[in-house]
C-alpha positions in Angstrom: 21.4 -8.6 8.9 18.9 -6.6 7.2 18.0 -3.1 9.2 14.3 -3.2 10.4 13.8 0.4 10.4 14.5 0.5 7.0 12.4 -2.9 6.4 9.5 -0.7 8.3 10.0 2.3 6.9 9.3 0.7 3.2 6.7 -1.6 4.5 4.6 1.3 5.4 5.6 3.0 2.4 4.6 0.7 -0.1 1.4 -0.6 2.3 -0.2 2.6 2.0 0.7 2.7 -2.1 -1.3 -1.0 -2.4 -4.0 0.8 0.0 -4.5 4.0 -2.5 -4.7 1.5 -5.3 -7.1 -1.4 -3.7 -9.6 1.6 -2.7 -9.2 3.2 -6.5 -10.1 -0.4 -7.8 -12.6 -1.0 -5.1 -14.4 2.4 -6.0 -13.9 2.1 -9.9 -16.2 -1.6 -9.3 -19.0 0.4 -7.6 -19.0 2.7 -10.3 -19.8 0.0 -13.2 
């Protein structure tokens, strides 16, 4: 079985990664 705090721990990890990079994109669209 897979550990959940680990599955949690990277989750969050990579969650806020896609977050920095969606706002980035978002904010490089209302630039144009």
């Amino acid at each position: 079985m897979m550990n959940i705090f680990l599955v949690t721990k990277t989750l969050k990890k990579y969650s806020v990664t896609i977050l920095k990079i969606f706002f980035f994109i978002f904010h490089f669209l209302f630039q144009q």
